[in-house]
C-alpha positions as CSV (number, residue, x, y, z in Angstrom):
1,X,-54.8,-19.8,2.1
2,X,-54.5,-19.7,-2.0
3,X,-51.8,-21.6,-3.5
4,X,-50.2,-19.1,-5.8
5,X,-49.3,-21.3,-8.7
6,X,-48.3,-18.9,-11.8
7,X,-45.7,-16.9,-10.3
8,X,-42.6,-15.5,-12.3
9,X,-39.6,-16.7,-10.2
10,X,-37.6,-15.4,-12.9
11,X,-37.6,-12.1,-12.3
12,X,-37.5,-12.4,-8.6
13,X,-33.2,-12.7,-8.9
14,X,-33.5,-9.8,-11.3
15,X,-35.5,-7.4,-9.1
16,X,-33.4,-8.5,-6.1
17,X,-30.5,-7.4,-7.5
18,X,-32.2,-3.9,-8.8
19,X,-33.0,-2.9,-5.1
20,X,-29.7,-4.0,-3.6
21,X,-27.8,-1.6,-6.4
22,X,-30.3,0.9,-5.4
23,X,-30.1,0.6,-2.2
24,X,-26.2,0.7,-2.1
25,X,-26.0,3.7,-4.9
26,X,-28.3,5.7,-2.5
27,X,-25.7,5.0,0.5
28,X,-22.6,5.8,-1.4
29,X,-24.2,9.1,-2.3
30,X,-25.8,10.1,1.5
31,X,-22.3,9.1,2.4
32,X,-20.6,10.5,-0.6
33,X,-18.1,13.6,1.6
34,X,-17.3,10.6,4.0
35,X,-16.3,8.1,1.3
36,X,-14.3,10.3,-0.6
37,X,-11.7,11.4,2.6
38,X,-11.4,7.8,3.8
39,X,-10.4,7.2,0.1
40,X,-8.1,9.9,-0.2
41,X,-6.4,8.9,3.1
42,X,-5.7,5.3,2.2
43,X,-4.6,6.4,-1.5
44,X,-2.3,9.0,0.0
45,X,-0.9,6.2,2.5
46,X,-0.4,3.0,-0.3
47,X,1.4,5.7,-2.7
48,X,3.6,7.9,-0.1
49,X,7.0,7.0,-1.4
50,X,8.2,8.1,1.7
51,X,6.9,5.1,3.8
52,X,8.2,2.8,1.3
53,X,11.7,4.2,1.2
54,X,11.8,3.6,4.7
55,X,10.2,0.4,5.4
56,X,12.6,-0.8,3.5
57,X,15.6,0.9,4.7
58,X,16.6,2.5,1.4
């Protein structure tokens, strides 16, 4: 077995991080029609003033 002894551990962090933005922009976009409900949902529940009128009894 060779002993690799020039390697460029440098850019090993740096291509790491290339394929796991990859790899997460091409989820968000197979998943793109699902993503987009669930946030619509949770924005439409945080800012319905009518929840928050009557959690708080006013």
């Amino acid at each position: 077995m060779r002993k690799m002894k020039n390697i460029n551990k440098k850019g090993m962090g740096t291509v790491e991080m290339v394929i796991i933005i990859a790899v997460l922009v091409a989820l968000a976009l197979v998943f793109r029609e699902g993503l987009m409900n669930y946030a619509s949902r949770v924005m439409e529940f945080v800012f319905d003033d009518g929840r928050i009128t009557g959690a708080f009894g006013g």
